[in-house]
LOSEFI-818449 format. One line per field, with one value per residue (C-alpha): residue number from 1; residue in one letter; x, y, z. Coordinates in nm, 4 decimals. Example, Ala and Ser with C-alpha at 12.3 -4.5 7.8 and 13.67 -1.06 7.14 Angstrom:
BEGIN
num <- c(1/2)
residuo <- c(a/s)
x <- c(1.2300/1.3670)
y <- c(-0.4500/-0.1060)
z <- c(0.7800/0.7140)
***
This chain:
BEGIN
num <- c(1/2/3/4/5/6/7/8/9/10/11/12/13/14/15/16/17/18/19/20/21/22/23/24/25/26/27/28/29/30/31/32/33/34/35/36/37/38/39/40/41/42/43/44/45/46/47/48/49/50/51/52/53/54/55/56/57/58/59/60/61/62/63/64/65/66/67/68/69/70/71/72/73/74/75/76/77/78/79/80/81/82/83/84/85/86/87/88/89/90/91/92/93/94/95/96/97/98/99/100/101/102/103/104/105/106/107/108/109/110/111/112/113/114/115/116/117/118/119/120/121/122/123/124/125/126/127/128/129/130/131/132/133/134/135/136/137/138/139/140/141/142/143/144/145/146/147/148/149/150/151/152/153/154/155/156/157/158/159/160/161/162/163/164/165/166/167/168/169/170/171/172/173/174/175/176/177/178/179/180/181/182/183/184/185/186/187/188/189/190/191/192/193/194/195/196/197/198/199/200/201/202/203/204/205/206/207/208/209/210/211/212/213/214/215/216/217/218/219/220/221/222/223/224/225/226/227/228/229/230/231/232/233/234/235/236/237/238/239/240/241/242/243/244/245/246/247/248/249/250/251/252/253/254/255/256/257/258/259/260/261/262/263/264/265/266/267/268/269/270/271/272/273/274/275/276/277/278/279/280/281/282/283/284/285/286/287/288/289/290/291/292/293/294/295/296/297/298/299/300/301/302/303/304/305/306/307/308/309/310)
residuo <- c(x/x/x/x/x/x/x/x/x/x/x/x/x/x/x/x/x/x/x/x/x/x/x/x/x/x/x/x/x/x/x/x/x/x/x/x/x/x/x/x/x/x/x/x/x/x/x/x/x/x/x/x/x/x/x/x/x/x/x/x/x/x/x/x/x/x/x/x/x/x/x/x/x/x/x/x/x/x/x/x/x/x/x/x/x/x/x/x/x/x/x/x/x/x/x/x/x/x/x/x/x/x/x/x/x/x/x/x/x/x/x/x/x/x/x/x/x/x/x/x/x/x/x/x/x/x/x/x/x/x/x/x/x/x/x/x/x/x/x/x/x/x/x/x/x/x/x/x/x/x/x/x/x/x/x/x/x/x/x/x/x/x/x/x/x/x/x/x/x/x/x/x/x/x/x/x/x/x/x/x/x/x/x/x/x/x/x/x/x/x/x/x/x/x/x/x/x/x/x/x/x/x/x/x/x/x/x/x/x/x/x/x/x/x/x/x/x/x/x/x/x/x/x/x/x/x/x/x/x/x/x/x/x/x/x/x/x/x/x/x/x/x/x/x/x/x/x/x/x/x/x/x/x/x/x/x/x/x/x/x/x/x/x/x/x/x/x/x/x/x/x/x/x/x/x/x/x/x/x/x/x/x/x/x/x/x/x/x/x/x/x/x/x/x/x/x/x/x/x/x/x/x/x/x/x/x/x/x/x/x)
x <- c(12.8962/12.5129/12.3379/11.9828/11.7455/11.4345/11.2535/10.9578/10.7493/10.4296/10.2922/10.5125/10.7467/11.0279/11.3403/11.5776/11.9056/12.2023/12.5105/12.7758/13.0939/13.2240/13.3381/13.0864/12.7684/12.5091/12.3348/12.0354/11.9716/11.6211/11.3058/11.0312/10.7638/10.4409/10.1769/10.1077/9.9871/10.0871/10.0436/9.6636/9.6779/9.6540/9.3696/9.1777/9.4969/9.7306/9.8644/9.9010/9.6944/9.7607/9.6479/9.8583/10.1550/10.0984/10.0949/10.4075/10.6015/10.4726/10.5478/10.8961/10.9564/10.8824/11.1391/11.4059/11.3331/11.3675/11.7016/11.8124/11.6977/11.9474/12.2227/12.2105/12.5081/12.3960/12.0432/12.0061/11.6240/11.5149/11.1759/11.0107/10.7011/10.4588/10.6233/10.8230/10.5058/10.2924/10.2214/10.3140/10.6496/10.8381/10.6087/10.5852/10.9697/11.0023/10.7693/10.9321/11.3418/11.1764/11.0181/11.1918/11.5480/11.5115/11.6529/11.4647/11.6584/11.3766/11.5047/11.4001/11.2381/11.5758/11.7636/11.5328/11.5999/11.9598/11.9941/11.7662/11.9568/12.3052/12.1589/12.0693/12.4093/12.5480/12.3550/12.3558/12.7242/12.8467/12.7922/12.4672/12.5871/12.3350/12.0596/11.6960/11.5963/11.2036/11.0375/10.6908/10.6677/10.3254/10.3812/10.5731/10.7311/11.1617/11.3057/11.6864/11.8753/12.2598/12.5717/12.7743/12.6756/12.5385/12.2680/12.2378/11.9033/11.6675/11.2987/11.0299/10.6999/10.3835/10.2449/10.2606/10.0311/9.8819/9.8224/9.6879/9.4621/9.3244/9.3069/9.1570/8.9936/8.7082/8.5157/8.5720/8.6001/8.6316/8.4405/8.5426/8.5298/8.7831/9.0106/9.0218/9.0742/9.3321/9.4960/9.5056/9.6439/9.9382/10.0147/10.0437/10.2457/10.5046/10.5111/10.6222/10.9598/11.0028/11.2108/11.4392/11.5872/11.5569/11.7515/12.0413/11.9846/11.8329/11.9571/12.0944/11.9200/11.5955/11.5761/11.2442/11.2168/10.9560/10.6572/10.4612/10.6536/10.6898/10.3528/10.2707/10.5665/10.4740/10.1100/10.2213/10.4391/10.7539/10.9024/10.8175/11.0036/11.0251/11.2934/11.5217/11.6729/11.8902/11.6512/11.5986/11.2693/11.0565/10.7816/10.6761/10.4853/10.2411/10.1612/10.0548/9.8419/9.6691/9.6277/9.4878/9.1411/9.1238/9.2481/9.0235/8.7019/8.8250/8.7568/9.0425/8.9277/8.9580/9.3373/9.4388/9.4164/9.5985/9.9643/10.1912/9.9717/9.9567/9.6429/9.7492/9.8791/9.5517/9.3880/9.6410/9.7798/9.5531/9.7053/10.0261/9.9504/9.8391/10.1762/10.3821/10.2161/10.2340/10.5933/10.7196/10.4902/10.6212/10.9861/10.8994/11.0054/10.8827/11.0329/11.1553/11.4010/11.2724/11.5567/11.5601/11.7546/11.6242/11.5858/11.6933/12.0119/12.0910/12.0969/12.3350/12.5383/12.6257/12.6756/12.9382/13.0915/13.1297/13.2476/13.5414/13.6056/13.7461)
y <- c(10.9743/10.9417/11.0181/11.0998/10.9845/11.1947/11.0140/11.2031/10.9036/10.8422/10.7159/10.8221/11.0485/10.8796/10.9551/10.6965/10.7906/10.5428/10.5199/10.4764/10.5269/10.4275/10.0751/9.9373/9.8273/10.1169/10.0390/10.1929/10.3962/10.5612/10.5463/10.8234/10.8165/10.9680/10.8408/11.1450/10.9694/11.2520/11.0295/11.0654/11.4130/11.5123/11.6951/11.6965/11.9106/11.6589/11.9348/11.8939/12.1382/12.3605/12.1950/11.8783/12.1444/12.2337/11.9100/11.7675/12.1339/12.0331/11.6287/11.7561/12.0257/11.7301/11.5021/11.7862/11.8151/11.4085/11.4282/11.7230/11.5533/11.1879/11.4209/11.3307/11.5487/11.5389/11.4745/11.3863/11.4350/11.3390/11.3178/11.0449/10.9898/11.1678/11.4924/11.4276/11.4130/11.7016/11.9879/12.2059/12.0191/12.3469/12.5981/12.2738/12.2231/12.6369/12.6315/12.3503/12.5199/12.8790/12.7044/12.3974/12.4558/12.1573/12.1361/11.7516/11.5944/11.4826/11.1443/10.9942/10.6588/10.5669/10.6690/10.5071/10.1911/10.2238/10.3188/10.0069/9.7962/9.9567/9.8451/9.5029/9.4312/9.5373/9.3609/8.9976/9.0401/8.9136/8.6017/8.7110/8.6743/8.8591/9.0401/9.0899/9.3442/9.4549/9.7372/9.8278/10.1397/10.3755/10.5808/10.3175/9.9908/9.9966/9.7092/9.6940/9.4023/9.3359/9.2256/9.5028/9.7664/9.9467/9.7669/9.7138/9.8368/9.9770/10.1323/10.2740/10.2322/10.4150/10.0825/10.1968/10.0616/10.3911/10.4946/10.2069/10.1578/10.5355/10.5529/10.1596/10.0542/10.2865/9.9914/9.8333/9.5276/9.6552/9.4919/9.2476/9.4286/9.7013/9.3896/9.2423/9.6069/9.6579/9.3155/9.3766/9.7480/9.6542/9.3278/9.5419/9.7918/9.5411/9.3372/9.6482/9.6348/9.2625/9.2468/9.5016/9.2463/8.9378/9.0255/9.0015/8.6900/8.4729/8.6126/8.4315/8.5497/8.7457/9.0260/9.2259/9.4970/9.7266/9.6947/9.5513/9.2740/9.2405/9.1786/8.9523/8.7226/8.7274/8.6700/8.3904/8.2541/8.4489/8.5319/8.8272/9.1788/9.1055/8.7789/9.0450/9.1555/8.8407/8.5668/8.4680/8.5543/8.4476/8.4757/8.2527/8.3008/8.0141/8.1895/8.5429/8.3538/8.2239/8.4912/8.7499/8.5965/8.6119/8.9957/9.1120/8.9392/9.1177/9.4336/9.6937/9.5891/9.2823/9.3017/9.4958/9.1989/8.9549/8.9192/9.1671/9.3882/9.7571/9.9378/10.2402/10.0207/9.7345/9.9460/9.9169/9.5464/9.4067/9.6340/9.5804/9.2193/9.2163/9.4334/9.1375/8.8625/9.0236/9.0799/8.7347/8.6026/8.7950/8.8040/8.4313/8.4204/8.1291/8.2919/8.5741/8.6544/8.9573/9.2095/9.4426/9.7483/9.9306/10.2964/10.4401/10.2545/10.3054/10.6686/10.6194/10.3600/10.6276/10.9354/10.6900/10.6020/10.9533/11.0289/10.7576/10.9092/11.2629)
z <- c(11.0273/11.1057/10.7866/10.7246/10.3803/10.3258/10.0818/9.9548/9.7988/9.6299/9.9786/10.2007/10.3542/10.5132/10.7255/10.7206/10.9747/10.9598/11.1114/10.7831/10.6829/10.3079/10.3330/10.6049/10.6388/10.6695/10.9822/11.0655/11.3490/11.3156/11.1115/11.1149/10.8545/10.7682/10.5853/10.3038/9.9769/9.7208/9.4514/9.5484/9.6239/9.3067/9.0929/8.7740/8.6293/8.7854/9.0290/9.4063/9.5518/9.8143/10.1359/10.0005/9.9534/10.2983/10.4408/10.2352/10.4449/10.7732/10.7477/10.5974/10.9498/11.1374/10.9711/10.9969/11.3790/11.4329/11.1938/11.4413/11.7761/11.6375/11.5727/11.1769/11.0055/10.6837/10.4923/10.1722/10.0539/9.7298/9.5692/9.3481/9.1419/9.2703/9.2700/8.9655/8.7562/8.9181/8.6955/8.9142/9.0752/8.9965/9.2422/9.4539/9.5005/9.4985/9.8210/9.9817/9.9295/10.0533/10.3634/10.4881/10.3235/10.1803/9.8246/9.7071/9.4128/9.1966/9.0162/8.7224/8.7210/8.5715/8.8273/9.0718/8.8719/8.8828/9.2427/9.3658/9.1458/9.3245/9.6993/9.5542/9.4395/9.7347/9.9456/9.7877/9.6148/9.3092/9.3358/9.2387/8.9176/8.6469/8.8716/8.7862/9.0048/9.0396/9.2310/9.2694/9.4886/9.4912/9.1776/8.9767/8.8587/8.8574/8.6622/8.6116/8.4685/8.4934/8.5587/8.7588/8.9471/8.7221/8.5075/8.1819/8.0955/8.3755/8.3170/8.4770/8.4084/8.5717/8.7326/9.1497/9.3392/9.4554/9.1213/8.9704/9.2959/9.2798/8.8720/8.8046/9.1159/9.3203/9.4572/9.7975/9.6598/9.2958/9.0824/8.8639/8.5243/8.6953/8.8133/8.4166/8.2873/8.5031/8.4476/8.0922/8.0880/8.3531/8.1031/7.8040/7.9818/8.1010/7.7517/7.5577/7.7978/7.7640/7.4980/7.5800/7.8944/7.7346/7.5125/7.7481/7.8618/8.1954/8.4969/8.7533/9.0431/9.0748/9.3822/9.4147/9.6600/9.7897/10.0516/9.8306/9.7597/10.1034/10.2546/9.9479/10.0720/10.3961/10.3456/10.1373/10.4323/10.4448/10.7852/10.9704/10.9701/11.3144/11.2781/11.1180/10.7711/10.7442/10.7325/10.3668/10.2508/9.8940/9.6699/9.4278/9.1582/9.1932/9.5553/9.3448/9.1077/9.4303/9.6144/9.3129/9.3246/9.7033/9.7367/9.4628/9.6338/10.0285/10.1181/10.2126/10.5934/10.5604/10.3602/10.6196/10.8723/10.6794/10.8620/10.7404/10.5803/10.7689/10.7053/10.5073/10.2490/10.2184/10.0014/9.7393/9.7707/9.5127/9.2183/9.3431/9.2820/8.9886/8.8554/9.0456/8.8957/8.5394/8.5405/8.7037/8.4499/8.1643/8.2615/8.3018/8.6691/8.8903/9.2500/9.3320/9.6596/9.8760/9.9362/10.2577/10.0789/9.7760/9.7130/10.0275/10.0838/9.7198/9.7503/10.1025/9.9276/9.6255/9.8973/10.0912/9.7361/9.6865/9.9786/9.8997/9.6027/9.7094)
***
């Protein structure tokens, strides 16, 4: 059946239409996404207002049309940071049900966790063996740790990129005060969870996920999108540590012309940086392997399971 993923983020809203059926491979199809930046949307009261309302109803109308014009037979839309921590998500979700039709599953951070760590499994297999699995998307940092396919422990933490970008760093290029502060307050955040993995042992392979992750391996030399989801692609820490001093001196212009790097997304590399370099540090990672499924696919990967089931 062709399915369709509407994945109200913290940056963006994203149709994802594959091809699937449980047992295969879900191959992808079609891709239509909007820029919206909800995470950023937000007020004083930590509400999205009404114009962002109205925006987030008219990018989700024009993701129902593209899922109706690729024949998609089923979508399954679900909603993640941003929304899940407005003040007003309630009204927010009311408004988009009475006007789209769309009912958005709101997950936790755990269940983001859980679902990237599912579509990470999949994809590399067990031989895998223990998985480390890290996620930085715009609202917040996913880590899940474990053996099957279901981790062990998974957390969330609110360490996006967006966020951290919009709440830490208002200068183009922040200044370097901003850069420490923020340097120390994602290190703390990610040393109080430490503990709580180690704890059950040095994994065997680590997978991070996430566009983030991606344009820092490929401005650190990784292949390009364009050579295809197959080709094996890292990150090393070393390369991070390298590369922090140079983003924080650029401005967002000049990020955005580094290969790789699109220009709604410059803005907040830096921060996203500095929460990957914290937590291969303190997970005491020296590489990291970039994996092309993560939230999306997880959420296909449990429909098709369920599917199986009945």
């Amino acid at each position: 059946m062709r399915l369709g993923v509407l994945d109200v983020g913290s940056n963006t809203v994203h149709l994802l239409v594959v091809d699937a059926h449980p047992g295969a491979c879900p191959l992808p199809a079609h891709s239509h996404k909007v820029e919206l930046r909800l995470a950023q949307l937000l007020d004083g009261d930590g509400a999205i207002g009404p114009a962002g309302v109205d925006r987030l109803i008219s990018v989700i109308h024009e993701a129902l049309q593209a899922a109706e014009d690729k024949g998609v037979e089923e979508i399954l839309p679900f909603a993640t940071s941003a929304v899940r921590e407005a003040r007003n998500a309630d009204e927010v979700l009311a408004r988009v049900r009475a006007e789209t039709g769309v009912e958005l599953q709101v997950l936790t951070g755990e269940e983001e966790a859980r679902l990237t760590f599912l579509a990470a499994r999949r994809w590399f297999g067990w031989s895998a063996g223990k998985l480390l699995v890290l996620d930085i998307g715009g609202g917040s940092l996913e880590i899940a740790y474990g053996m099957d396919e279901e981790p062990d422990a998974a957390a969330s933490l609110p360490l996006g990129a967006g966020r951290l970008t919009a709440g830490w760093l208002p200068g183009d290029p922040p200044a370097p005060d901003d850069v420490r502060a923020l340097r120390r307050h994602v290190r703390t955040e990610i040393a109080r969870t430490v503990g709580e993995f180690s704890r059950l042992g040095a994994p065997d392979h680590v997978v991070a996920t996430s566009k983030t992750f991606k344009q820092l391996a490929r401005i650190a030399g990784a292949a390009r999108s364009a050579e295809g989801p197959y080709v094996q692609r890292e990150l090393k820490r070393e390369s991070v540590e390298s590369w922090v001093p140079k983003l924080s001196g650029m401005t967002e212009r000049e990020r955005a012309e580094l290969p790789g790097v699109s220009e709604g997304r410059a803005g907040q590399l830096l921060a996203g940086a500095l929460v990957a370099e914290a937590a291969m540090d303190l997970f005491g990672v020296e590489r990291v392997e970039i994996c092309p499924w993560a939230l999306r696919e997880g959420v296909i990967l449990r429909r098709l399971d369920h599917m199986d089931s009945v």
